[in-house]
C-alpha positions as CSV (number, residue, x, y, z in Angstrom):
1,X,-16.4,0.3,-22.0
2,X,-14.5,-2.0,-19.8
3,X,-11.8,-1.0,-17.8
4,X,-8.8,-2.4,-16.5
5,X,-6.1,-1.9,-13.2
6,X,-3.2,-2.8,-12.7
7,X,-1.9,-4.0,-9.7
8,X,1.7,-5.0,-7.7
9,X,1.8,-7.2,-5.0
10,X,-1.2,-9.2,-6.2
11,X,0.0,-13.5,-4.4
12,X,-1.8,-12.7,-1.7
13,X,-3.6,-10.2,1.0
14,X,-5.1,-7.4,-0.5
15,X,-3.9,-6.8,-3.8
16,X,-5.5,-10.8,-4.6
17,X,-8.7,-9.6,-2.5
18,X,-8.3,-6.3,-5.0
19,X,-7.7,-8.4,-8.4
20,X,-10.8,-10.8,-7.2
21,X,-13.1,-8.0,-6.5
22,X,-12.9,-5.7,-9.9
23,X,-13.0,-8.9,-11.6
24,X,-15.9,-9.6,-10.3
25,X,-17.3,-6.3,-10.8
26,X,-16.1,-6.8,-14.8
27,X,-12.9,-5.2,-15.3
28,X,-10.0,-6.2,-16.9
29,X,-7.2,-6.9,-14.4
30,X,-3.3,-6.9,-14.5
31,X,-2.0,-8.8,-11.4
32,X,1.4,-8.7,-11.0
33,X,3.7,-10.4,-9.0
34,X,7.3,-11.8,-8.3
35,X,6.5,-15.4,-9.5
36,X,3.4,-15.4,-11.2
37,X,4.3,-19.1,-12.1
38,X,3.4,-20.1,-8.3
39,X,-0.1,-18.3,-8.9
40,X,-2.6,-21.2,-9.4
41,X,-6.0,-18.9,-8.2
42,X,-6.2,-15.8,-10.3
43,X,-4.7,-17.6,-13.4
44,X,-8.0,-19.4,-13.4
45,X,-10.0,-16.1,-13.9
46,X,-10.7,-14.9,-17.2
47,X,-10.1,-11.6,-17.9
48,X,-6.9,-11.2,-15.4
49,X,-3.4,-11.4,-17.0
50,X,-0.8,-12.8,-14.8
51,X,2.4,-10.8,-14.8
52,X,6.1,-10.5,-13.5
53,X,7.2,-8.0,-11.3
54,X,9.3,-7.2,-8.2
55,X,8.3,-3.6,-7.6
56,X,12.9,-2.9,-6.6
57,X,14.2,-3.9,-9.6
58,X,13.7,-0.5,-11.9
59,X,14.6,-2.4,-15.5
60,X,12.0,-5.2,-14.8
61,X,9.2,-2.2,-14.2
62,X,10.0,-0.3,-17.3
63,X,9.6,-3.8,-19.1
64,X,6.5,-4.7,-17.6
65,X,4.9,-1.7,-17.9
66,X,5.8,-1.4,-21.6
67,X,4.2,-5.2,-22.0
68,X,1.2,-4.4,-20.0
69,X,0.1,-0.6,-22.0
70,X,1.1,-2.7,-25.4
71,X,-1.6,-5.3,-24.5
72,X,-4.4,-3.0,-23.6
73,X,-4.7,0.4,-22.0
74,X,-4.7,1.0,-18.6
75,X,-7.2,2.8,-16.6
76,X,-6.4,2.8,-12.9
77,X,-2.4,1.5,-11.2
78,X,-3.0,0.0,-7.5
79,X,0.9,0.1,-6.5
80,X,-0.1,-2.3,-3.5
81,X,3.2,-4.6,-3.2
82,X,4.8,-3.5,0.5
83,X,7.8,-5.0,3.1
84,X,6.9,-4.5,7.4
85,X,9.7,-3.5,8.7
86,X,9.4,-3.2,13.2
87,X,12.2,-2.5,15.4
88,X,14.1,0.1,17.0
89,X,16.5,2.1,14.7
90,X,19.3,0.4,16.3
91,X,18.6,-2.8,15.8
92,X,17.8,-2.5,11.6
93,X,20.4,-3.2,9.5
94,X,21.4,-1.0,6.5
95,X,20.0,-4.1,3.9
96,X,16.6,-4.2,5.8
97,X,16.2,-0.3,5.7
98,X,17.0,0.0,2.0
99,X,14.9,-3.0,1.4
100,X,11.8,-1.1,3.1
101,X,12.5,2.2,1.2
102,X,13.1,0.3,-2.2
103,X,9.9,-1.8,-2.0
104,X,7.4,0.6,-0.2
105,X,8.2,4.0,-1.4
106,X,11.1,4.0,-4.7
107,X,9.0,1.2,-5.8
108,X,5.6,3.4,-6.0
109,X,7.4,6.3,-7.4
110,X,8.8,4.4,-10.0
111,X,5.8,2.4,-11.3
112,X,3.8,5.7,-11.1
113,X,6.2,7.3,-13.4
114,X,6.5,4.6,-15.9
115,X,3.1,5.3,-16.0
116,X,2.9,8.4,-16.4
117,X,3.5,8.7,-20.2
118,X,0.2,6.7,-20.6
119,X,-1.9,8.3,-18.8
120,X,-1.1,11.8,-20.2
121,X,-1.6,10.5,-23.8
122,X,-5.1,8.9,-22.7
123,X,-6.1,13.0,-20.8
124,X,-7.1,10.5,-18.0
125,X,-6.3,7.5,-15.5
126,X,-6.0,7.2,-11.3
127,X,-2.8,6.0,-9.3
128,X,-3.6,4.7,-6.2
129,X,-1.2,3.5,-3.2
130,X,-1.6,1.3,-0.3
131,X,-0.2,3.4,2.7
132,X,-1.4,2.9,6.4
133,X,-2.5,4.5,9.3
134,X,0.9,4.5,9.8
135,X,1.6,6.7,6.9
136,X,-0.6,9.6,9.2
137,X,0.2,8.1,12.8
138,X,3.4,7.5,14.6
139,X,4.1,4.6,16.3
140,X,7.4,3.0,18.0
141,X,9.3,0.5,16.8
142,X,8.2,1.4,13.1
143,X,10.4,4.9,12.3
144,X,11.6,3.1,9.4
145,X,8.1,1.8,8.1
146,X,6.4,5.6,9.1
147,X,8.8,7.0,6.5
148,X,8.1,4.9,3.8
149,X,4.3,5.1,4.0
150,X,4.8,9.1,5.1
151,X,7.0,9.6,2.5
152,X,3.8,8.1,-0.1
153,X,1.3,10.0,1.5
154,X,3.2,13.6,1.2
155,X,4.4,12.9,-2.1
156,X,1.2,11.7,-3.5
157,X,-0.4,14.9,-2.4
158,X,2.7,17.1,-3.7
159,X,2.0,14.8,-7.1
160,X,-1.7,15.5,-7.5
161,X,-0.9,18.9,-8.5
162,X,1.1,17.8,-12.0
163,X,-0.6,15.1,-12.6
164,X,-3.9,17.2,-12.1
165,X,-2.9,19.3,-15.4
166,X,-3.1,16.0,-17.2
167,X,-6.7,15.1,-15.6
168,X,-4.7,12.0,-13.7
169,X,-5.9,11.4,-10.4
170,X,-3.4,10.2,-7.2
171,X,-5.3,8.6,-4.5
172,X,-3.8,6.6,-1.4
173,X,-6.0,3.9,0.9
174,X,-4.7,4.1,4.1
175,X,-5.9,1.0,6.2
176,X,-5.6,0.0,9.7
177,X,-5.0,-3.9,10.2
178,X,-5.8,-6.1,7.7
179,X,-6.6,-9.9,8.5
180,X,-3.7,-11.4,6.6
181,X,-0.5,-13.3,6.7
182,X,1.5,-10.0,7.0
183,X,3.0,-10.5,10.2
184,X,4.3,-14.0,9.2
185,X,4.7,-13.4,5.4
186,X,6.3,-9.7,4.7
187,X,6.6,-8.3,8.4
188,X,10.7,-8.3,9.4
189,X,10.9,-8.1,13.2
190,X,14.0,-6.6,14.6
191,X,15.3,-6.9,18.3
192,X,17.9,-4.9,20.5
193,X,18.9,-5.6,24.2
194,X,18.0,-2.2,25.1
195,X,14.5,-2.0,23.9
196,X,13.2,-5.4,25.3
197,X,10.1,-4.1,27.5
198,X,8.9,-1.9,24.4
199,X,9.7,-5.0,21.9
200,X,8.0,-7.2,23.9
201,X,4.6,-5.0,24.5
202,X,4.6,-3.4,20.8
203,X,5.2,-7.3,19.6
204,X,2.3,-8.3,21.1
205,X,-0.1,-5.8,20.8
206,X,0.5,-6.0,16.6
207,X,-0.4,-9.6,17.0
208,X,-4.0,-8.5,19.3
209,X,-4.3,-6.1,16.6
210,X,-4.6,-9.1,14.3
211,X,-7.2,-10.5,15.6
212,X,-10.0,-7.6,15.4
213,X,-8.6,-6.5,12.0
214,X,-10.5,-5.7,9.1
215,X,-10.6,-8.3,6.1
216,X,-9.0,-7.9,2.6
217,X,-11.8,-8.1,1.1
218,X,-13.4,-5.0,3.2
219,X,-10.2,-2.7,2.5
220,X,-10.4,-4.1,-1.5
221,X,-14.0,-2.6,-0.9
222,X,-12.4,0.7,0.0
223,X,-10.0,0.6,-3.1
224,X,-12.8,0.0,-5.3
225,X,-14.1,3.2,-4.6
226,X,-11.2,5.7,-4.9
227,X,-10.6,4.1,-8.1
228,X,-14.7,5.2,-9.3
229,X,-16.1,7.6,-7.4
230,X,-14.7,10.4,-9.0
231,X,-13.6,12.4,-6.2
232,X,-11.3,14.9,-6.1
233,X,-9.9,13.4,-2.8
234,X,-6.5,12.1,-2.3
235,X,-6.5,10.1,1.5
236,X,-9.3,7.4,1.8
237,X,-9.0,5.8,5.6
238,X,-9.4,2.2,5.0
239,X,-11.2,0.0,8.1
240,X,-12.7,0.6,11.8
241,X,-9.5,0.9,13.1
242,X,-7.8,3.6,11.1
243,X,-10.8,5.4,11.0
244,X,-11.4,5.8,14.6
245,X,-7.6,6.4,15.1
246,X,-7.4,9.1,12.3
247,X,-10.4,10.4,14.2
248,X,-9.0,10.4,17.5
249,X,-5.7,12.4,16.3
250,X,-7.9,15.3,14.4
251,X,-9.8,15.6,17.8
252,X,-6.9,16.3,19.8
253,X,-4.4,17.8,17.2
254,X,-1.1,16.3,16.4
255,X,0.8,17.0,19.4
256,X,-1.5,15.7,22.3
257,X,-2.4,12.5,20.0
258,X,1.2,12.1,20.0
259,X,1.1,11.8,23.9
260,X,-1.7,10.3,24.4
261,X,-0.6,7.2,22.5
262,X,2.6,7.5,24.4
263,X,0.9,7.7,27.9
264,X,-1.0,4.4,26.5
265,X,2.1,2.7,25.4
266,X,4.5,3.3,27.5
267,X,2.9,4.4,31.0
């Protein structure tokens, strides 16, 4: 029987890599987006329905979940739609921080649960979330961004449990860099006087990390499988990079990772 996901965040980066690849591997897809009228790519695809959404406004999710479980059921949700927030805490603004916690992680919880209903009725159906390394790693200049994608991670595990009664699986693809417009497109950059020498070498190490990163297409590989392999497994590290770091930080334990990457970012 084919299957179908549906996905947030799908104009660009991964979650268009994402729609391409299970529609080339014959599912049904749901790609939805804030202006699905600017899409002129996936609308070309048959099989993927083109939908509205902007993952903060909770009246336009109930609505477009209730159109897409009317046209067809749903198998697998890839809540992928996400906002970079850098800077020091003094520098953010109280609109950029409830912009980041609105889009990456009430945004998830409340697509999830307007899911929810459907997936219990069907006894079956997987819920996975773009997080980051970052949602397992500190880093400075992102306390802001580690919350959101901490906050998804621990919630997703403390979620697996209800949802298990229901046979719903919760998975989370946590990927290092990803070769895409990020940085320019959805990555909000703050800047404070006192934090200049840290802005300045964090700012340009992001943009090196750029330029070894992994492609969408590789971490839309990694999404693929959570959403078949049928693995009781919550946290899939997505890409060289996180792997190696994720690595790295179970070798020495939390606590000497933690000063290790200080020693290597701050002298």
């Amino acid at each position: 029987m084919q299957k179908t996901i549906f996905i947030t965040g799908a104009s660009a980066g991964l979650g268009k890599a994402t729609a391409i690849l299970f529609h080339e591997r014959g599912w049904r897809v749901m790609a939805t987006m804030r202006n699905p009228d600017a899409e002129t790519e996936l609308k070309q695809l048959p099989g993927v329905t083109l939908l509205p959404l902007d993952v903060t406004n909770a009246e336009q999710i109930k609505r477009t979940v209730a159109e897409a479980t009317q046209l067809q059921p749903v198998d697998v949700v890839f809540n992928n739609a996400g906002y970079g927030l850098m800077g020091a805490l003094e520098s953010l603004t109280d609109e950029q921080i409830l912009r980041e916690i609105n889009t990456n992680l009430l945004g998830v919880i409340r697509v999830t649960q307007a899911f929810i209903p459907h997936f219990r009725e069907r006894q079956s159906g997987t819920f996975i979330s773009t997080t980051s390394i970052g949602g397992v790693i500190g880093f400075p200049l992102h306390s802001i961004y580690h919350a959101t994608k901490f906050g998804v991670e621990g919630w997703s595990e403390g979620m697996s449990f209800e949802l298990g009664l229901n046979k719903i699986r919760i998975k989370t693809v946590a990927p290092g860099a990803i070769r895409t417009d990020f940085i320019g497109r959805s990555l909000d950059r703050s800047v404070h006087p006192a934090y200049t020498a840290l802005e300045e070498k964090l700012f340009g190490a992001a943009d090196a990390m750029m330029q070894a990163a992994s492609t969408p297409r590789q971490i839309a590989e990694v999404v693929y499988e959570a959403a078949t392999d049928d693995k009781d497994q919550i946290r899939y590290m997505a890409g060289p990079d996180a792997q190696a770091m994720y690595a790295r930080r179970n070798e020495l334990g939390n606590e000497e990772f933690r000063k290790e990457t200080r020693k290597q970012i701050l002298g």
